[in-house]
RODO-96014 format. One record per residue (C-alpha): residue number from 1; residue in three letters; z, y, x. Coordinates in steps of 0.25 Angstrom, whole numbers, always signed. Layout:
   n res     z     y     x
 NUM ALA     Z     Y     X
...
//
This chain:
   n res     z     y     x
   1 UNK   +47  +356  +294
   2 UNK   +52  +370  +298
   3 UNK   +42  +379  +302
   4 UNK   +43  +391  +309
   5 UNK   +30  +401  +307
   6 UNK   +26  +415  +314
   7 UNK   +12  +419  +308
   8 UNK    +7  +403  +306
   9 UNK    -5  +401  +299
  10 UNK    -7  +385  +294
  11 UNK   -23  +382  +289
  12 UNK   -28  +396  +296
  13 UNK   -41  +395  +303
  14 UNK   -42  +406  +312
  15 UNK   -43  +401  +327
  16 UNK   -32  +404  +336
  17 UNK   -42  +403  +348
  18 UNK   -58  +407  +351
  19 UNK   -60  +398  +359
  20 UNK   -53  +386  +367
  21 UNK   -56  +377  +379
  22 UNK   -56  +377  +394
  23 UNK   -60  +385  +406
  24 UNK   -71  +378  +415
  25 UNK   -79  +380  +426
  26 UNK   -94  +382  +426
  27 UNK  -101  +372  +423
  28 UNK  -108  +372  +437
  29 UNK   -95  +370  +443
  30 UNK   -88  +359  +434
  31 UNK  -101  +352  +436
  32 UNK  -100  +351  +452
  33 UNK   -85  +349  +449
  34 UNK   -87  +336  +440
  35 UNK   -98  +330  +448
  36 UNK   -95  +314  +450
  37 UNK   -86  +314  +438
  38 UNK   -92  +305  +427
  39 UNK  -100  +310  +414
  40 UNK   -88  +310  +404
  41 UNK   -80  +319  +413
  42 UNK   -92  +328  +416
  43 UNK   -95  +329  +401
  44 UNK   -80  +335  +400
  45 UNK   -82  +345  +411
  46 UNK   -95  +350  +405
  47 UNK   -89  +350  +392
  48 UNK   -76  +358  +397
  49 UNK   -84  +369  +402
  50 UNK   -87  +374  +390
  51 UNK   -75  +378  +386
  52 UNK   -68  +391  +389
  53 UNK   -53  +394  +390
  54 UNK   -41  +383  +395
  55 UNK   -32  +380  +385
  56 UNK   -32  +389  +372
  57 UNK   -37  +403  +377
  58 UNK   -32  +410  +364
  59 UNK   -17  +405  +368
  60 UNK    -6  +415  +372
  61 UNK    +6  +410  +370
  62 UNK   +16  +412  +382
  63 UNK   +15  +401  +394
  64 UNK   +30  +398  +398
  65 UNK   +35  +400  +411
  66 UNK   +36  +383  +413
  67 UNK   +22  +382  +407
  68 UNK   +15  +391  +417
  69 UNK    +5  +385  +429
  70 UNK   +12  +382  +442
  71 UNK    +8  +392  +452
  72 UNK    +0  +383  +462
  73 UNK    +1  +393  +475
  74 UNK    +6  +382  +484
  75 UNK    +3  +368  +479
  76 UNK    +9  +356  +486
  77 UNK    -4  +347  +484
  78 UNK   -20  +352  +484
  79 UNK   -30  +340  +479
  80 UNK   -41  +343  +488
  81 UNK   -47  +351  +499
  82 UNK   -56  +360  +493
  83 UNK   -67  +351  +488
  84 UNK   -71  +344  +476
  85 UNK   -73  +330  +484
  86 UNK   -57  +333  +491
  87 UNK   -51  +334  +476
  88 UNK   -49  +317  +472
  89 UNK   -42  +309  +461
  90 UNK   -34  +303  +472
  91 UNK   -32  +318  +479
  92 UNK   -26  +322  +465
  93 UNK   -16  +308  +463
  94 UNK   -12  +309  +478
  95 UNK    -6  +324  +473
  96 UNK    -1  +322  +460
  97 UNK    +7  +310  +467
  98 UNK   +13  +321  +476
  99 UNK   +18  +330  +467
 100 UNK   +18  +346  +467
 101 UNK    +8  +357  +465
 102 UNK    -7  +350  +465
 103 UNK   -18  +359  +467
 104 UNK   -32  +358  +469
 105 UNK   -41  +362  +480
 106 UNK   -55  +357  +476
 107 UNK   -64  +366  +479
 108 UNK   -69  +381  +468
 109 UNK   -76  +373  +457
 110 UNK   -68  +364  +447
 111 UNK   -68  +348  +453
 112 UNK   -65  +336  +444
 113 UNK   -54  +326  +451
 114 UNK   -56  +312  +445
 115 UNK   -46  +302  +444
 116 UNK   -46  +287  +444
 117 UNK   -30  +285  +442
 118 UNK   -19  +294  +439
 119 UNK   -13  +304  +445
 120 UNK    +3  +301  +445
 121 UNK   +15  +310  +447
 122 UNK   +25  +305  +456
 123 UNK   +39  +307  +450
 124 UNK   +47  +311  +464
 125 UNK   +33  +316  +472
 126 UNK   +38  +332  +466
 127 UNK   +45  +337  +454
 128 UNK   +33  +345  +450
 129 UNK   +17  +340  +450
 130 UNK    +8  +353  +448
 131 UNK    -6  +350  +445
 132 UNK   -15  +362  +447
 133 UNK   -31  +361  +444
 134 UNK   -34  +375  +449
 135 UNK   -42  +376  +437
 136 UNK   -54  +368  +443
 137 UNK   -47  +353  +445
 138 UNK   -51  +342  +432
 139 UNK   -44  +329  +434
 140 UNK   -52  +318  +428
 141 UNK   -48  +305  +423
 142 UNK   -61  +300  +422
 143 UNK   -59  +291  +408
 144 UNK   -51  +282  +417
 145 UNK   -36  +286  +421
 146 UNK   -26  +296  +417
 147 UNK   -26  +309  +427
 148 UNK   -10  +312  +429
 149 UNK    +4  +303  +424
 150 UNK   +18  +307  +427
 151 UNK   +29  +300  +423
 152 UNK   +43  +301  +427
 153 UNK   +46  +287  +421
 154 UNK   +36  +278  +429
 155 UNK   +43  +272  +439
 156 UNK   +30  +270  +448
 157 UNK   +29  +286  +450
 158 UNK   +44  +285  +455
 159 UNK   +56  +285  +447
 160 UNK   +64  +298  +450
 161 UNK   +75  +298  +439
 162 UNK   +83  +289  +429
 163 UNK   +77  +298  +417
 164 UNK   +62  +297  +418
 165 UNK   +61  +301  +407
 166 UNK   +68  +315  +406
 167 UNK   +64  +320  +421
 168 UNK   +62  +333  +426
 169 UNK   +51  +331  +436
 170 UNK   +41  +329  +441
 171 UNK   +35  +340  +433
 172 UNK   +20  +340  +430
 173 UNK    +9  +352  +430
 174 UNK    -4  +350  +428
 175 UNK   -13  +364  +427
 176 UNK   -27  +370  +427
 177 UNK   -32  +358  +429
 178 UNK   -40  +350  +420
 179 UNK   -38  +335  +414
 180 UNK   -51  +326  +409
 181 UNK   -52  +311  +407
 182 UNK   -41  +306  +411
 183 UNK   -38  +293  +403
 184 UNK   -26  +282  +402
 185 UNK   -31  +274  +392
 186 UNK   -28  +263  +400
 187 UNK   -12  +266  +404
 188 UNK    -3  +256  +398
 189 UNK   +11  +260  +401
 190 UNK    +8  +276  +401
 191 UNK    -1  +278  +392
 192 UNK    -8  +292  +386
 193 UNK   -11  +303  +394
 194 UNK   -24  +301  +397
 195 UNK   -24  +315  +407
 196 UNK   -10  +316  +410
 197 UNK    +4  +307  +407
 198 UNK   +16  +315  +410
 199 UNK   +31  +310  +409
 200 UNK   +44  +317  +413
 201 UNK   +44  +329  +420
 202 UNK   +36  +341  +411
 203 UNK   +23  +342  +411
 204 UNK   +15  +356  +412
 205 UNK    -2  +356  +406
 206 UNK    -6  +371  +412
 207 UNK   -20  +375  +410
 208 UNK   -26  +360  +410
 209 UNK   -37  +357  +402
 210 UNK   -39  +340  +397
 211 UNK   -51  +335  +393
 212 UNK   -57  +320  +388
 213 UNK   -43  +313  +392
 214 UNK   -39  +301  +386
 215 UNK   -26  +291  +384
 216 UNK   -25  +277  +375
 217 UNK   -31  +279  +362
 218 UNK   -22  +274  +353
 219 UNK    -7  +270  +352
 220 UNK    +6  +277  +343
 221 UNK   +11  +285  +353
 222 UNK    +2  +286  +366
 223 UNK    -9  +298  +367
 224 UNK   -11  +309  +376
 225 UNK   -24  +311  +379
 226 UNK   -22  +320  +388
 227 UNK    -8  +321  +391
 228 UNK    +4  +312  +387
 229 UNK   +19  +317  +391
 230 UNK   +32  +310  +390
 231 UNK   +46  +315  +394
 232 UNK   +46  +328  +398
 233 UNK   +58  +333  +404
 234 UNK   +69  +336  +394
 235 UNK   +59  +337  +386
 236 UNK   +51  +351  +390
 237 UNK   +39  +353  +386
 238 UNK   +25  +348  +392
 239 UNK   +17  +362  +394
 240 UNK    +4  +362  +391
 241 UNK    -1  +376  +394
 242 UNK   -18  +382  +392
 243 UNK   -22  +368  +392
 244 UNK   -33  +363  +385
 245 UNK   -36  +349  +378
 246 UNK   -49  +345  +375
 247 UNK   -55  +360  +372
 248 UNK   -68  +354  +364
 249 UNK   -75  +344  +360
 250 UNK   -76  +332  +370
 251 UNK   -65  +336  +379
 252 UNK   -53  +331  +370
 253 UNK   -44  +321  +373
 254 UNK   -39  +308  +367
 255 UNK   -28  +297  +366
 256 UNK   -20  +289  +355
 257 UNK   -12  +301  +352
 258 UNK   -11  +317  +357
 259 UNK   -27  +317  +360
 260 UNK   -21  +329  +370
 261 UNK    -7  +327  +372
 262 UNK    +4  +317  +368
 263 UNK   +18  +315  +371
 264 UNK   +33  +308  +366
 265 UNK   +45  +316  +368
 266 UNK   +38  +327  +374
 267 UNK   +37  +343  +370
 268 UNK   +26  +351  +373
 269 UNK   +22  +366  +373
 270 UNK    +9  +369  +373
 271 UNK    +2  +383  +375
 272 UNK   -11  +390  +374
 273 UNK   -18  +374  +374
 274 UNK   -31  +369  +366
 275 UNK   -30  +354  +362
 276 UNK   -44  +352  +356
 277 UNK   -53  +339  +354
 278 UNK   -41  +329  +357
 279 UNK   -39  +315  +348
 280 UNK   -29  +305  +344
 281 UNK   -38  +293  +345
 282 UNK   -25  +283  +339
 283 UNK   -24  +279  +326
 284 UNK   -14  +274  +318
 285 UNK    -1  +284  +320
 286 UNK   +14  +283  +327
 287 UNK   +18  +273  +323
 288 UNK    +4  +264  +321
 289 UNK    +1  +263  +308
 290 UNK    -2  +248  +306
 291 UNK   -14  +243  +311
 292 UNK   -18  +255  +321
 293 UNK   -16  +256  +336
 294 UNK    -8  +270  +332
 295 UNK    -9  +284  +338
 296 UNK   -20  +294  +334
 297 UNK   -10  +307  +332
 298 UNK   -12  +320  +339
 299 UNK   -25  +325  +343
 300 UNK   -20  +335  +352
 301 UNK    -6  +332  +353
 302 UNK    +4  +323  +350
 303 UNK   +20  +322  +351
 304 UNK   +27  +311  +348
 305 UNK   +42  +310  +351
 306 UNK   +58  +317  +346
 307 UNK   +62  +333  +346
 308 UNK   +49  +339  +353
 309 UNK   +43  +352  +354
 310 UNK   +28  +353  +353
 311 UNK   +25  +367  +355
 312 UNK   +11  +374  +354
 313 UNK    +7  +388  +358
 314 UNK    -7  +395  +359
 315 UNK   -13  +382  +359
 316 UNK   -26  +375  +350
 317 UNK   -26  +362  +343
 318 UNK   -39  +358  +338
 319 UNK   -50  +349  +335
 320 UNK   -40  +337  +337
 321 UNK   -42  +322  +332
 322 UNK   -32  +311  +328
 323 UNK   -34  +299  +319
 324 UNK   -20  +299  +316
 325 UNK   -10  +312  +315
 326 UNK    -7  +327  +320
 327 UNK   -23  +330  +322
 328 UNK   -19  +340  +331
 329 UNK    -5  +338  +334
 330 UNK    +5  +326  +331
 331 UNK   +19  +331  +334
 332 UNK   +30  +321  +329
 333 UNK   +46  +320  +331
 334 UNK   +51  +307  +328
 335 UNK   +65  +313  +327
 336 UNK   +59  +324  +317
 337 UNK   +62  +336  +328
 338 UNK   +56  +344  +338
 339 UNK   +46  +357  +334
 340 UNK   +33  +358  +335
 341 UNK   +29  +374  +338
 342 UNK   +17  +380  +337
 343 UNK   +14  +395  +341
 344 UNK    +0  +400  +342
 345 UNK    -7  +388  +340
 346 UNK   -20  +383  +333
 347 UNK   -23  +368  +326
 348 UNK   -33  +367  +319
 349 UNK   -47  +355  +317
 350 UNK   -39  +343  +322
 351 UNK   -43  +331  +313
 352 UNK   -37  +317  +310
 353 UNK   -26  +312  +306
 354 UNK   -15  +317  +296
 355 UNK    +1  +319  +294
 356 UNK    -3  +335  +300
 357 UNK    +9  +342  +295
 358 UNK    +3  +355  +299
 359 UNK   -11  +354  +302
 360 UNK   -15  +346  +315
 361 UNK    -2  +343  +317
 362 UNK    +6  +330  +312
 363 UNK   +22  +330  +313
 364 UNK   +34  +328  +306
 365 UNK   +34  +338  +293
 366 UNK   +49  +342  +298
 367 UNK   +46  +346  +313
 368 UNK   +49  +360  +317
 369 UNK   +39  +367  +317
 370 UNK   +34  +383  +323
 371 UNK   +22  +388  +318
 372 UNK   +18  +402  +326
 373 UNK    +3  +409  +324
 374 UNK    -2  +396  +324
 375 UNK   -14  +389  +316
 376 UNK   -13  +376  +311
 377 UNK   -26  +372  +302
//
């Protein structure tokens, strides 16, 4: 494994961060925002009010040009007309179905947009789908459906190329908003993702914040519990920016692999982003080991797939839970390539599991590897 190192320190325990979590409203106003959601989604509310800060608030490492949030002056779709009561599931999957810049207009205090079905990207309706929350909109999947799905490859979201699986648009956006309970447990054919399923195009996670979603609990190669990505466009990378994933106790999410994130064949960058209280919930491994249902690897993340680039700047992984391997990160090349580059960047307290070639984080012993003022214990 070759490494390349700027002031790394393995087994260390000072914090890179004070303190971690997300920004909220008062609990006066999430309370009149969440009224006629049910108990569980309520329980997550209350609890995300007590924290402070989206994303990791000690990050500072440099937001690219391509990574910033889109400016939302002139939106070409607003969900609402000013009230809570304007601001519906089916007002929200009647925009994304159109495509564009999506903003809210749901009146001053933060609202709570419950979902019994999808929201679906149509491949032709627009070359970019923006989805803005202002800072006040959560999109709640209830415990019973997945909240967004893009694919370029599905034929009954329209077919717009021969290479579905290498297409530049439509691109997907999604920022200062915030994502809890969406579920797809019970998808067959596109399975994982339990908050958002995104294929083709490139897709953008910018000031988000995902709490207590799920996907299928166990299988090889399926997870995501929060978001799973296929076929990004020539293989850029999928931003995710000043998110935050789980944040404590009681927030995390779940699925068979990647409590947080999982993905084949796909790159990531990630900056100044807290992935805490996520878990693997397979067992068994890719491939199975006999006798097991397989899966269980990566409590906040897992990458599966040939020459990818997992990069992680300014960002906490911690308190991560997997029965299998990679605790907090499993990072894995079948053709023995790709780099995994950590700048600025804490592991630490994620349990299960074993195969860590550094600590949290399971991959080949030979991968490239860039190790930059970061913590690993």
């Amino acid at each position: 494994m070759r490494r390349t190192t700027s002031w790394c320190v393995l087994f260390a325990g000072a914090p890179l961060v004070a303190s971690v979590g997300v920004t909220g409203a008062s609990a006066a106003e999430t309370s009149g925002a969440a009224s006629g959601v049910t108990s569980a989604a309520q329980t997550t509310l209350s609890l995300a009010e007590t924290l402070a800060g989206a994303g990791n608030p000690k990050g500072e490492c440099e937001v690219p040009s391509e990574a910033r949030a889109v400016n939302m002056t002139r939106p070409d779709r607003i969900v609402g007309n000013g009230t809570p009561a304007s601001c519906t599931g089916d007002a929200f999957i009647a925009a994304v179905a159109q495509g564009g810049k999506i903003a809210f207009n749901c009146g001053p205090a933060p609202v709570v947009i419950t979902l019994d079905r999808p929201a679906k990207v149509f491949n032709d309706a627009a070359a970019d789908v923006v989805i803005d929350g202002g800072g006040l909109v959560t999109l709640n999947g209830d415990d019973r459906t997945r909240i967004l799905y893009m694919n370029t490859c599905d034929g009954d979201q329209h077919w717009t190329t021969t290479h579905c699986d290498n297409q530049e648009t439509p691109r997907l956006t999604v920022q200062n908003i915030t994502f809890m309970h969406g579920d797809s447990t019970d998808e067959d054919e596109y399975d994982g993702g339990g908050a958002i399923w995104a294929r083709g195009g490139q897709l953008r996670v910018i000031n988000s914040r995902f709490f207590n979603n799920t996907c299928v609990d166990t299988g090889p190669d399926v997870g995501g519990g929060a978001i799973r990505a296929l076929s990004q466009y020539q293989n850029r990378p999928v931003y995710v920016v000043q998110s935050t994933f789980g944040g404590r106790r009681g927030l995390g999410n779940m699925g068979a692999n990647g409590g947080a994130l999982s993905s084949i064949n796909v790159s990531w960058s990630i900056i100044n982003s807290l992935f805490s209280y996520n878990r693997a919930l397979g067992n068994g491994g890719n491939p199975a080991e006999a006798g097991t249902p397989g899966g269980g690897s990566g409590g906040a993340i897992y990458s599966d797939g040939m020459s990818n680039t997992l990069s992680i700047c300014g960002s906490v992984i911690e308190k991560n839970r997997v029965n299998a391997f990679g605790s907090g990160v499993f990072f894995v090349n079948n053709d023995h390539g790709g780099l995994l580059r950590l700048e600025q960047t804490l592991i630490r307290k994620n349990v299960g599991g074993g195969w860590n070639v550094l600590p949290g984080v399971s991959m080949h012993e030979d991968t490239d590897t860039e190790l930059i003022d970061s913590i690993l214990e």
